[in-house]
N, C-alpha and C positions, 0 to 999 in steps of 0.2 A: 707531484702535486696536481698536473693537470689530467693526468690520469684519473683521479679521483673524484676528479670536478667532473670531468665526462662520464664516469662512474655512475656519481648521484644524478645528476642529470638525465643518462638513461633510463635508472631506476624510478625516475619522478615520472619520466614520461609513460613508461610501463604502469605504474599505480594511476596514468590517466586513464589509460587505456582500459585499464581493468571499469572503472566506474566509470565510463563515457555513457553507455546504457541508460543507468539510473540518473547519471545528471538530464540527456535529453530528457528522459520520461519525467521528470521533475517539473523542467521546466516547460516544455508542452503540455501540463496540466495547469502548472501556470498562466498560460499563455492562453488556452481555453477557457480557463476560470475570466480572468481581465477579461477578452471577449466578452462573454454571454454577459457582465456585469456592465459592461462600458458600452460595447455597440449597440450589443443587441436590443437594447433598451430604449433606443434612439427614434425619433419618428424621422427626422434628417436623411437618416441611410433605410429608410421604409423598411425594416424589420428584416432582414436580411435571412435568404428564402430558408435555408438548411434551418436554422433556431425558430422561423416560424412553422414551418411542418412538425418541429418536435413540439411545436406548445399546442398546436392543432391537434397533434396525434394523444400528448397528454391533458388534453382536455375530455378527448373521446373516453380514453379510457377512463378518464375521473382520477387520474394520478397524478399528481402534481407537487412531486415531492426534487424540489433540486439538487439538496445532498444526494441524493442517489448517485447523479452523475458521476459528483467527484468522488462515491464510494467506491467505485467500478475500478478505477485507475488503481485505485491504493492498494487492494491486495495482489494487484499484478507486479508492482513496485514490488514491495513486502518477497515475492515469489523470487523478481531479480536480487534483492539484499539475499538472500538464502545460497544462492548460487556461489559468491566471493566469500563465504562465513569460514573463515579456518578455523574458529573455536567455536565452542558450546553456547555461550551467551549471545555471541550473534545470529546465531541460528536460533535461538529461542527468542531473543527481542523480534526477529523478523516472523516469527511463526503468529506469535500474540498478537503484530499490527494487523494482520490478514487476519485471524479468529476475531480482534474485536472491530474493524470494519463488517465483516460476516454478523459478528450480533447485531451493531446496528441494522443493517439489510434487512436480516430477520426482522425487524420488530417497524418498519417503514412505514407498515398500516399505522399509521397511529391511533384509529377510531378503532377499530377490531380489536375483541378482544385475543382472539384466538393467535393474534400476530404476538402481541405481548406477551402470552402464555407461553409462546412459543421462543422468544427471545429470549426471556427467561429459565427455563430450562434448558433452552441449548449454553446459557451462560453460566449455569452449574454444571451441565455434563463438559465443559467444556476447563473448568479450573481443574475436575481431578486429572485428567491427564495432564495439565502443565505442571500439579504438583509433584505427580508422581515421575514427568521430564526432569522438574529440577531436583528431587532425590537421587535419580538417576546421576544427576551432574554431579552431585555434590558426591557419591558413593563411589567415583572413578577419581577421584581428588585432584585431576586435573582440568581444567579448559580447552585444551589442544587436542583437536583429532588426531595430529599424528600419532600423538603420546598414548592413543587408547587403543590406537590397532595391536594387533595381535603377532 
C-alpha cells in the first residue's frame, strides 16, 4: 500500500515537472501584465525607468498598441504546449493559439488598410491547412502518436 502511495506521488511530481515551464511563463506574463497596469501607472513610483523608455520609444514610432505586448508571450507559450502533446488534439489546440495570436499581430495597424487585408487572408490561407490537419486526424482514427508510427 505505501508503495503505491510513493508510486503516485512520484508520478505527480514527475507531471510537475513536465509543466513547471509553462506554469512559470504563465505566471510571469501575469506578473508583467499586474505591473504595467498597477505600477507603472503610478506618479508615486515616478513612472518606473524600463515602461517609461518603452512608452517614449512607442510614442516615437507612433505605436502604441499594448496587446502587442502580451501577444508576444503567447505563441511562445502555445510553442512549449506542443513540446508535452502526446496526442493529435493537443498539438493542434496549441498550433491554432499561436496562428490566431499571429492573425491578431497581423492585423495591429488598425488604421492601415493593407494590415487588415493582410490579416484577413493570412486568416483564410491559414483555416485550409487546419482543415486539411484535422482530416488528416480524423483519417488515422486515432489520437495517439504512438499509435500512428509505423
Amino acid at each position: 500500500m505505501e508503495a503505491e502511495v510513493i508510486k503516485t506521488q512520484n508520478n505527480m511530481f514527475n507531471l510537475f515537472l513536465a509543466v513547471s515551464p509553462e506554469i512559470f511563463l504563465i505566471n510571469a506574463t501575469f506578473i508583467l501584465l499586474i505591473h504595467e497596469v498597477v505600477f507603472s501607472t503610478s506618479k508615486k513610483d515616478d513612472y518606473p525607468p524600463l515602461v517609461s523608455n518603452v512608452g517614449w520609444l512607442g510614442l516615437l514610432s507612433r505605436f502604441d498598441a499594448f496587446e502587442f505586448i502580451v501577444l508576444i508571450p503567447l505563441p511562445t507559450r502555445s510553442m512549449l504546449l506542443m513540446i508535452p502533446a502526446h496526442d493529435l488534439i493537443a498539438m493542434y489546440l496549441a498550433i491554432e493559439l499561436q496562428s490566431l495570436c499571429f492573425y491578431v499581430i497581423a492585423a495591429s495597424k488598425r488604421k492601415s488598410e493593407f494590415s487588415m487585408e493582410a490579416s484577413s487572408k493570412y486568416l483564410i490561407l491559414g483555416a485550409f491547412p487546419s482543415g486539411i490537419l484535422l482530416f488528416g486526424c480524423d483519417r488515422t482514427t486515432t489520437d495517439q502518436f504512438l499509435e500512428t508510427s509505423l
